[in-house]
N, C-alpha and C positions, 0 to 999 in steps of 0.2 A: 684607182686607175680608171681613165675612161676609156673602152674600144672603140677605137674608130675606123673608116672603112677607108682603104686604100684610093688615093685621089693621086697619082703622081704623073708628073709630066712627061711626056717620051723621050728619052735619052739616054745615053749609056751612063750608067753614074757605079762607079765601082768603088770598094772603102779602100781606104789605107790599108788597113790591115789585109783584107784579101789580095793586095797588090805584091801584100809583102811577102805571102805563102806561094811556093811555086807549086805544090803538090800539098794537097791537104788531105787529112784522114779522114777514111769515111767510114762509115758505120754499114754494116748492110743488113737488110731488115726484107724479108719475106712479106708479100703483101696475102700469102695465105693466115698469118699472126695475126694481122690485125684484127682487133676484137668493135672497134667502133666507126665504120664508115660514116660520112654526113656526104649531102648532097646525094644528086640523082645523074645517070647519065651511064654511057658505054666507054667510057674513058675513064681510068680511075690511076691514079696518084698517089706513092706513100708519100708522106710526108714526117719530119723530125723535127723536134724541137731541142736544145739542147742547153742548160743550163751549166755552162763548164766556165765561167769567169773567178767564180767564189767557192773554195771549198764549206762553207756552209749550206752549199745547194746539195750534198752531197754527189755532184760529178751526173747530176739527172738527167734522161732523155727520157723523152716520150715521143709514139708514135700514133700518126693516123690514117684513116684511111681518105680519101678524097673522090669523090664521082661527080662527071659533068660530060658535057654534049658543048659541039664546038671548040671557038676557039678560049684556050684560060690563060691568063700568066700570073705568075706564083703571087700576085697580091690576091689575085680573086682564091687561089689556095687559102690564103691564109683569113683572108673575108670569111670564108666558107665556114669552116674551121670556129673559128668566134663567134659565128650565125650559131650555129648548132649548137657549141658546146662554151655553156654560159663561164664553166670554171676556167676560160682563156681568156685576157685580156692584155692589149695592147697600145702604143703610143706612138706618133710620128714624130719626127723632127726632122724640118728639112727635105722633105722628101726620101726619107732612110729609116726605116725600124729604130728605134730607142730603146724600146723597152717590152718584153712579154710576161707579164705573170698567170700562173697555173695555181689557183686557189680548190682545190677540192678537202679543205677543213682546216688544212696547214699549207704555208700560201710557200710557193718558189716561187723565187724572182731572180732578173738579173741583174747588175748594174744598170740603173736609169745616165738618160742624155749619152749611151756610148751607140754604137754603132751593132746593129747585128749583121753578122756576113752569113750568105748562105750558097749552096751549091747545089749543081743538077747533075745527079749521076757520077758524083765525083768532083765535078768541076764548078770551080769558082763561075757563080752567073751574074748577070747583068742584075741591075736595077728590080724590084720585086714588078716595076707597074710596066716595065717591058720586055720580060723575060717570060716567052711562050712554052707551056705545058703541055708534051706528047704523050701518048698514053705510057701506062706503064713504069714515068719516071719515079726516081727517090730523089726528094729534096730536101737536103739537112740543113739545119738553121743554128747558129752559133750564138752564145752569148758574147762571147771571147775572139773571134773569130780564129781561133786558135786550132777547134775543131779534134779538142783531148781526149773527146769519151771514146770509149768501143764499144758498146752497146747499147741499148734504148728496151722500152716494155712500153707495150701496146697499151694506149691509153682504153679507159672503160668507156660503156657507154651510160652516161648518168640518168637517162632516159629509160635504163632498163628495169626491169623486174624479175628477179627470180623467187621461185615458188621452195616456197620453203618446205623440207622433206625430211625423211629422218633413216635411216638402217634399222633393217630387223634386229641385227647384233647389237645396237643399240640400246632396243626396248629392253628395258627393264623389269615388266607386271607384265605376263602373259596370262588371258584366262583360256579354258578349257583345255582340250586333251584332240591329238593326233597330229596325222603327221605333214598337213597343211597349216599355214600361216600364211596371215595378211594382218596389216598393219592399220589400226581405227586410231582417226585423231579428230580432233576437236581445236577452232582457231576463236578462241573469246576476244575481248577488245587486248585484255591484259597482256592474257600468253597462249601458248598455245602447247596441248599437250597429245601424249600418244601412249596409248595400249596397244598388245601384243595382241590377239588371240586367235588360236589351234585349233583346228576340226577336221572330224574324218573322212564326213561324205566330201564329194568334188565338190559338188558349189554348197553355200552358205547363207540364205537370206540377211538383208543388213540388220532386220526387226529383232533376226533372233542373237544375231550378235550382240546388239544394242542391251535387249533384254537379260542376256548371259554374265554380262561386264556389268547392268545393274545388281543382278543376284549377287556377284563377286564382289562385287567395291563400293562399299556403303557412304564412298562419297559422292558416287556419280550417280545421276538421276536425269530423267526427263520428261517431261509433258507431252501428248499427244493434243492436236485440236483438231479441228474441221477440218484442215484444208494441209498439214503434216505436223512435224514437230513445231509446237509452241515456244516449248523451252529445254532447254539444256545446261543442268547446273552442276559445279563441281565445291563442295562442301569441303576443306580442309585446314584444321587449325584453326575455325571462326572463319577465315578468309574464304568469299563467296565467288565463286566465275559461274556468271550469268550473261546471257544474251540482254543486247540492247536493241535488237531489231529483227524484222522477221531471219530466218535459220538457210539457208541453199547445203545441198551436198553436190560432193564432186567425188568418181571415180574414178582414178591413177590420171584425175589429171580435166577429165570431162566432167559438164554437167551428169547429174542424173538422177532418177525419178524418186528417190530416197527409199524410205524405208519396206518399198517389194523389189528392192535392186538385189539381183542375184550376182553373190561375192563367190569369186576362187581363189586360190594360191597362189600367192604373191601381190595379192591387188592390194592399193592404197584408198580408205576410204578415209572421207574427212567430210564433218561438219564444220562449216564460218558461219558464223556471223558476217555478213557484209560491210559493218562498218570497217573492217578489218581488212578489206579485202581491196584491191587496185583493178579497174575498170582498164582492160588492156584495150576493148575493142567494143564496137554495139555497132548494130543494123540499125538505119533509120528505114521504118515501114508507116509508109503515109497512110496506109489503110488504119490503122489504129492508132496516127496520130502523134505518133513520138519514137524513141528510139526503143529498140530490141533486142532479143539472143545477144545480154552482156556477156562477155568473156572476163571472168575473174583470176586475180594471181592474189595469193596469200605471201607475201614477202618473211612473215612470221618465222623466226627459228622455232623449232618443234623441239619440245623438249621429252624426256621418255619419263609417262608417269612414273613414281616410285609406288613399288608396293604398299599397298594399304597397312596401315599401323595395328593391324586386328590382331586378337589375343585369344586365347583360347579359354572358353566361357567355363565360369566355375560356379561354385555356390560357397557361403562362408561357414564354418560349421556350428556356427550359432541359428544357422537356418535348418539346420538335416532334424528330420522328425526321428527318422528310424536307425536306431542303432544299433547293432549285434555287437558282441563280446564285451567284456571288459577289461577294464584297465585305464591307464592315465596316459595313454598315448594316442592317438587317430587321425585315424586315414579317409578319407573319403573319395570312393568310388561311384562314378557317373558313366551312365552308358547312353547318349547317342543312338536313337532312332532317326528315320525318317522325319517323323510328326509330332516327336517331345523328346526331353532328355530328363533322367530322371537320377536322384543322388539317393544315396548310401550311408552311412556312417558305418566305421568299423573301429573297435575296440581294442589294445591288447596290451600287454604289460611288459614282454620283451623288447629288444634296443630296436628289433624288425622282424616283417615277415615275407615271407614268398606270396606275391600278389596271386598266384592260383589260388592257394590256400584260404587268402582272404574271402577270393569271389567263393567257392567252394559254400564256407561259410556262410557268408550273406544268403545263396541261394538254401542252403537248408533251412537256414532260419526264414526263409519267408518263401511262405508255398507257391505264390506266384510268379516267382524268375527263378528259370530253369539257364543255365550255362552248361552248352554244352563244349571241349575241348580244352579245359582248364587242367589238367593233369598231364596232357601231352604237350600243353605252351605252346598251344596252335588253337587260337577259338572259331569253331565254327558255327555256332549259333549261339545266341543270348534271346532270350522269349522272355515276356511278363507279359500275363493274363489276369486282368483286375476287370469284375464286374461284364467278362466276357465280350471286354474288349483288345483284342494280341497285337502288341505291339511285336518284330520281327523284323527281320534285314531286310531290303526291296530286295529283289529276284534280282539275283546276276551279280551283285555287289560281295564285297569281302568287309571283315570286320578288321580296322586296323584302331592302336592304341598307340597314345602318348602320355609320357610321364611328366606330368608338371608343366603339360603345355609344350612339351617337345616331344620327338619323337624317338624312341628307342630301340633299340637296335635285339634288343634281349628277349630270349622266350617269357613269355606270359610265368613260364614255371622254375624261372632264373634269376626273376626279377625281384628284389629285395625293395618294398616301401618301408619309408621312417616315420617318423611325431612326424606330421603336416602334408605329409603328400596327397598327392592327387593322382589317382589313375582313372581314362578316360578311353574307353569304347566306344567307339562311332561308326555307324552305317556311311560308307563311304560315296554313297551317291549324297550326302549332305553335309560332307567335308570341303574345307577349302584348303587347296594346294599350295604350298609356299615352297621356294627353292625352287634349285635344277629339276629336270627329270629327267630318270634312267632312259636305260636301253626299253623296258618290259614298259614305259607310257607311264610311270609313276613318280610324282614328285618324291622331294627330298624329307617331304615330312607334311601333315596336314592336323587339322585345328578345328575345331568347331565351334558357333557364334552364336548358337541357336540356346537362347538361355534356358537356363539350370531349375529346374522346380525338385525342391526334397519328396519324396516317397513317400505318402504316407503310409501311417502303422496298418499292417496287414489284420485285416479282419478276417481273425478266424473261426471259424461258428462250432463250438465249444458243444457240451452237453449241457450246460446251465445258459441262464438270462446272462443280457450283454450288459454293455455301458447303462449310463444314465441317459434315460431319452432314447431306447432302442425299444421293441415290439417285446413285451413280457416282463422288462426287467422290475423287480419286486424293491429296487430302493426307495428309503423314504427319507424325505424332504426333513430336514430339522426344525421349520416350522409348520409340521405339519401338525394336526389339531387330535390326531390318533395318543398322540404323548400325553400321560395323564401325569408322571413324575416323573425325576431325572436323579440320578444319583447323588448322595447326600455326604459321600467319605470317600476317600480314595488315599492307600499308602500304596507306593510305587517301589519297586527294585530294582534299581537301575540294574542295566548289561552295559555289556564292553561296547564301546568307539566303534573298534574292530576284534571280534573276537581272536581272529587270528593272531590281532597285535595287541596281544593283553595290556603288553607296558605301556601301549596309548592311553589307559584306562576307562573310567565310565563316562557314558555319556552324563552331561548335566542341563539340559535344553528344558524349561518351563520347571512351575512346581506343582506338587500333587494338586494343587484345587482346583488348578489348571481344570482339572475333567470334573470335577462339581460343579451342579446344573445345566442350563439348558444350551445347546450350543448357537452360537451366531452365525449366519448361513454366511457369509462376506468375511469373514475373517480366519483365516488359517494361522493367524502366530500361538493364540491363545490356547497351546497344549501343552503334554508334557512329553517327552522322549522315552521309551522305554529302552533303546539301547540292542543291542545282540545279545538275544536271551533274557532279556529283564519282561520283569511282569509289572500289572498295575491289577491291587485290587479294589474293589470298588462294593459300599454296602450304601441300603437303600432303606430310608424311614417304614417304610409297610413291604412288605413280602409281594415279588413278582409270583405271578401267578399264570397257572395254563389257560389260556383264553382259546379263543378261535383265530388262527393263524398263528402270526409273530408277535409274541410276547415283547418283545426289546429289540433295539437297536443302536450298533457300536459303531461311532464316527473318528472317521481321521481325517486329515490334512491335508490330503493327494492335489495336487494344483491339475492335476488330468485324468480322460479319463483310464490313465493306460502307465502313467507311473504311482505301482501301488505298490504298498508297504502293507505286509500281511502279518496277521497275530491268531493264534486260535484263542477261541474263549471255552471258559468255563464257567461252569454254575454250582453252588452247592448251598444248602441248606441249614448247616449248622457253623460253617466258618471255615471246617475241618476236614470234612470229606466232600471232592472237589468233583465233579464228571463234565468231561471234555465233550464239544458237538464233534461229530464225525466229521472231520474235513475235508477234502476231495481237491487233489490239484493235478489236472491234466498238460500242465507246462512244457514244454522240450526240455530236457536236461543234456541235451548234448551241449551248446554253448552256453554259457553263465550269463546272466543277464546284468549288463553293467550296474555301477551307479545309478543313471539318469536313464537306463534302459525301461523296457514297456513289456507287460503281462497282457494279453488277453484275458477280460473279463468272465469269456464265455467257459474258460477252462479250469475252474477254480470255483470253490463251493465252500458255506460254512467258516469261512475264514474271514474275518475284521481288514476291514481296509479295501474292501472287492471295490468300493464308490470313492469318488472325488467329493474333494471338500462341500459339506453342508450336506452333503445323502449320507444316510445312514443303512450298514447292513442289516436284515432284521435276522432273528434268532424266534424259531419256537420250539417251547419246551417239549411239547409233544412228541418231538422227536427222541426223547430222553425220558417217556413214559416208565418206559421197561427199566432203566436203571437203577441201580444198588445208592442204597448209602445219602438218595437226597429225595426230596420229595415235591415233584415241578408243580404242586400249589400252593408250593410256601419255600421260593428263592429268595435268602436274604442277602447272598452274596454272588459276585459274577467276579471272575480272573480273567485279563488280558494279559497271552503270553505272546511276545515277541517271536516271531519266526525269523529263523538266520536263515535266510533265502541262497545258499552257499550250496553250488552242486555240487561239491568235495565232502565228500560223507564224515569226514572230519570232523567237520565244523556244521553240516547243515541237519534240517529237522525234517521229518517225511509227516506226510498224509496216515489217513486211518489205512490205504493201503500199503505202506511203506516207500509211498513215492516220494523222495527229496524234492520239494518246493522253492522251486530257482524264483527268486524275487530280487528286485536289486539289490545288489550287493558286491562288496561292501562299499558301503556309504560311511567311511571315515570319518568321526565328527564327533561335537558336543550335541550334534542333532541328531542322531544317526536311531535306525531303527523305527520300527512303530509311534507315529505319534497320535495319542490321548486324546481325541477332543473333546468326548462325552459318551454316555449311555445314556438314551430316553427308555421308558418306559410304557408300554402299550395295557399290558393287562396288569393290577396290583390289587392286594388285598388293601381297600381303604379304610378308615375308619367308619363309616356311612356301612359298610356290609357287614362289619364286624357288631356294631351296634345295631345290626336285623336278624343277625344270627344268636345274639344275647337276649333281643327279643323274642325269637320263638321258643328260646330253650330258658324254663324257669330254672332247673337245676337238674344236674346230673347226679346220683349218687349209689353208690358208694362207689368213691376214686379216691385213691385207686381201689381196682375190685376184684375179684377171684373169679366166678363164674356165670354172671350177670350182670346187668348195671339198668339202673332207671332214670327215664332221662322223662322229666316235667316238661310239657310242652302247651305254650302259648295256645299255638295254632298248627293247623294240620303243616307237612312239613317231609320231605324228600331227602335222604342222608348219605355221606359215604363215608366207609371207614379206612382208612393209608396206615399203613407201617411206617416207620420212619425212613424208610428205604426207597420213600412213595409208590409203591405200591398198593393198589387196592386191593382189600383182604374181603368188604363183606358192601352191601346197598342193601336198605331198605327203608322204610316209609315208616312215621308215627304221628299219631292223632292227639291231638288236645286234650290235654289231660298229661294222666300216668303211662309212660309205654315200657315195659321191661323186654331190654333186648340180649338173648344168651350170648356169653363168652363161652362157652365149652370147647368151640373149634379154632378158637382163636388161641395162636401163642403167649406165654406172657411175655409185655414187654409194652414201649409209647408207641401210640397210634392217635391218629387225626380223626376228628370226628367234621367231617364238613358238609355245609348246610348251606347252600349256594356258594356264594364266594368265600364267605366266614369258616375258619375253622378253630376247634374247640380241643383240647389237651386229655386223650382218656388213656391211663396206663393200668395196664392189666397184670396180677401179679402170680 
């Protein structure tokens, strides 16, 4: 359709139709309703339009407003009217209306080539181009001239803009705490969105808001530059809302100076972008040459962010270092500090347990965290102190915990974990708040993001050397150059799987030769299993002997340095009479150390297995001088006894002080137990010393003898005489030649005659 502008002749020219109405209905319409005036002036005009010929128009009316100065008649109305507002358009014929369409996306119209009749105040009027307009009149326009409807709705103004805003009760992510709010939004090109956020004092800086809502919502970020914000970005699902042009903020509506704008309660603050935005107004200032102080309207529906997708941060328990108790069920415990978070494993064999109880646990076993309030199921403090650095709640904050990432309602000492759970203690100044919140300013539950690092194993500084690689510790290396031989025989005894569970039966992990010769520093499979309680004996080409320091050295399998599998050794002389090194284990025996559980190295002495694969513990026989029944310069055999590492005195083995030796256990298996990797050899009786010792001595005789004996010597020559019990019975010296040395004080019986490292067979009768 085309609008065109009223041109009509002066005359009375009235329709049929209106000839034919004596009284027509009128609509009456308030010119306070009107929502869209056009034109300028002190005269103002409703006016109606009314679509009532066709029930497909749905029976429509619309109304306007009209202002003018002078004199108008109802064509310049209706000129006016189509001037302004582009969605009207109209037709002539003849000097008479034909036709009015109202297109604002879905088009009314009325019958075209009919006649529209219209009225003033009621009454049928003249011709539109000579029908004079007084103020304050209502002019209804028919399609029909029928004049059906009974009401009309104030047409819009399409010229307008509204700013688009949103309700507090709306917002859905509120961050911080009290009992002030205002409302922060953001207008990107796309969409536009809005956070909540709460604060105590009266005003609020925008900067710290800005910064609060980044700490909270790990998808919203922004850049600082020279001259304000750069940028402002909202990361979620891949999908990126970025600015495309410089940033403006606006406060409840005004410009303002952005991020040192002082916020209070209730105020709207909102970052646009400009592309975004509708230029309502600008100042032209010829001093700088162009227009100024624009006036922007964000037309944007505001949408209310949704809460962030955050999860409450864990660890997997293939990651946890430190484990207390055992058993085949576990729990892991993490506790939330300020400046780290640090995890736990725990252990147990029942269906559950009472989470006091667990933490309880954990802190006995590791001397550095202390829980204090875990038996009243109220914690008031949790402390770890590692390396004299204390982690500790921030001043003024409370510990709260959640089970599995929620939050629970039950005392600490109420509370039953199962296989898989998670309990989680957090310093509440580094908690994020989700849900409602109460009356007392506490959400419905909180969460922590701040990732999970395992504990490591507590070093505790024992009375012996530590690890391998620590200040003192006396392990030797399996290819170290100290090894003059390595064990040449080995038969093993197997022990139980699980002693406790006989019927599982014996371990059967490698075979005996597995531990003959020298061991490979890189490879841990190449042992053999000794089992719970099983032994491995081990004999050797030439006789270990007492040197200076450690004589030998017995290796296992240990993948670290802190899960060890411990065995006592023993040594003896004739195959048959066996003597044990004094053992020493400083352990806790209050909780069992699982499976896959950790010894401290420093607490344990004398015992096989103290090193990680390729170190070996060393043994000196010196310390077995005094002993009965063997003779420590002539060991031909050594026993590896399995320790059942089991604090249940049942089933476990003690120390030379009758301390039970908690070691992992049990470790159920065809592997289980002590594993074999080798014995080296540091001091032996060689062939090389034995044939210098056969050198100096031409012959001994009579042997055996009663109460003397003469011993032919090469070359001068230094002696000692051993019992078989290794004991030293007698020392002296003899010269080249003939030397006769008495028996009188000596009992009958075999005794060693040794001659540096060589020793020689003299029995007395």
């Amino acid at each position: 359709m085309v609008k065109k502008l009223f041109t009509f002749t002066m005359g009375l020219m009235l329709t049929v139709a209106a000839m034919a109405q004596a009284s027509p209905k009128s609509i009456t319409f308030s010119a306070s309703d009107i929502q869209y005036w056009v034109g300028t002036g002190s005269n103002q005009a409703v006016i109606i339009i009314g679509w009532d010929d066709n029930p497909s128009n749905n029976n429509f009316a619309l109304a306007w407003g009209v202002r003018w100065n002078g004199t108008a008649t109802a064509a310049n109305m209706l000129d006016t009217i189509a001037t302004y507002d582009s969605r009207v358009t109209y037709t002539i014929g003849t000097g008479f209306v034909t036709y009015i369409g109202y297109n604002d996306g879905t088009l009314i119209s009325g019958s075209e080539d009919s006649y529209w009749c219209y009225t003033i105040n009621g009454v049928y009027a003249s011709a539109y181009g000579i029908q004079t307009m007084t103020n304050n009149d209502l002019m209804e326009i028919s399609s029909s001239c029928n004049f059906d409807l009974d009401t009309a709705i104030a047409a819009t103004n399409p010229n307008s803009v509204t700013e688009g805003t949103i309700a507090a009760s709306d917002i859905e992510y509120w961050v911080g705490n009290g009992s002030n709010e205002l409302i922060f939004a953001i207008n990107w090109v796309d969409t536009a969105l809005a956070w909540g956020y709460r604060f105590s004092d009266s005003t609020v800086l925008l900067s710290t808001v800005m910064s609060d809502i980044q700490a909270a919502d790990p998808r919203f970020s922004y850049t600082m530059g020279s001259y304000g914000v750069d940028d402002i970005l909202f990361i979620d699902n891949n999908d990126t809302l970025r600015g495309t042009t410089w940033w403006s903020h606006y406060l409840n509506g005004a410009e303002s100076w952005g991020m040192g704008s002082t916020l209070r309660n209730g105020d709207f603050s909102r970052w646009f972008d400009p592309a975004t935005a509708v230029v309502v107004d600008s100042t032209y200032h010829s001093e700088y040459g162009g227009y100024w102080s624009y006036n922007y309207v964000c037309p944007q529906t505001i949408y209310p962010v949704s809460a962030p997708a955050m999860t409450d941060a864990t660890i997997p328990e293939s990651a946890i270092l430190y484990w207390v108790g055992t058993g085949e069920n576990k729990v892991r415990f993490i506790v939330n500090w300020a400046d780290t978070a640090l995890a736990w494993g725990y252990r147990f064999d029942s269906d559950s347990v009472i989470a006091s109880d667990m933490m309880e646990a954990i802190a006995a076993a590791d001397p550095r965290l202390s829980i204090t309030g875990a038996s009243t199921g109220l914690i008031t403090d949790i402390v770890f102190v590692d390396n004299n650095d204390t982690l500790a709640i921030t001043p003024g904050q409370y510990w709260m915990y959640n089970y599995n990432g929620e939050y629970s309602y039950n005392y600490i000492n109420q509370q039953s974990v199962f296989n898989g759970d998670v309990i989680k203690f957090g310093d509440l100044s580094v908690a994020t708040g989700i849900g409602d919140i109460d009356d007392w300013g506490y959400y419905a539950s909180y969460i922590w993001t701040m990732p999970v690092y395992p504990v490591s194993i507590p070093v505790v500084v024992g009375p012996f050397c530590g690890a391998v690689g620590t200040e003192g510790c006396d392990a030797i290396a399996g290819n170290s150059n100290l090894f003059k031989a390595w064990a040449t025989g080995c038969t093993v005894t197997r022990g139980y799987q699980n002693i406790a569970q006989p019927e599982m039966g014996m371990v059967s992990y490698g075979a005996d030769s597995m531990a003959i010769g020298a061991v490979n520093m890189n490879d841990n499979l190449s042992v053999v299993s000794l089992g719970d309680g099983g032994s491995a004996l081990l004999s050797f080409a030439h006789p270990i002997t007492n040197g200076e320091g450690p004589d030998f050295a017995v290796f296992e399998n240990s993948f670290d340095d802190h899960f060890l599998e411990l065995a006592f050794v023993e040594v003896s002389t004739d195959g048959e009479h066996f003597v044990r090194f004094p053992a020493t284990s400083y352990t806790q025996t209050t909780t069992q150390t699982g499976p896959n559980g950790s010894t401290d190295p420093t607490m344990i002495n004398n015992l096989a297995g103290k090193y990680r694969m390729g170190y070996g513990t060393p043994f000196d026989l010196e310390e077995l001088r005094d002993s009965s029944n063997i003779n420590v310069d002539s060991i031909l055999y050594v026993r590896i006894v399995d320790v059942v590492g089991s604090i249940d005195p049942q089933y476990g083995t003690t120390d030379q002080y009758g301390n039970l030796i908690n070691d992992p256990w049990p470790n159920s298996g065809y592997s289980a137990g002590f594993d074999l990797d080798g014995i080296g050899v540091i001091h032996q009786l060689t062939t090389s010393s034995i044939d210098e010792a056969q050198s100096a001595i031409v012959s001994v005789y009579p042997n055996p003898a009663t109460d003397r004996i003469n011993i032919v010597a090469a070359h001068n020559a230094n002696a000692e005489l051993y019992d078989f019990t290794g004991r030293r019975v007698a020392v002296f010296s003899f010269n080249e030649g003939v030397n006769t040395i008495s028996l009188t004080n000596i009992n009958p019986g075999v005794y060693m005659l040794r001659i540096g490292e060589s020793v020689s067979k003299i029995v007395k009768r």
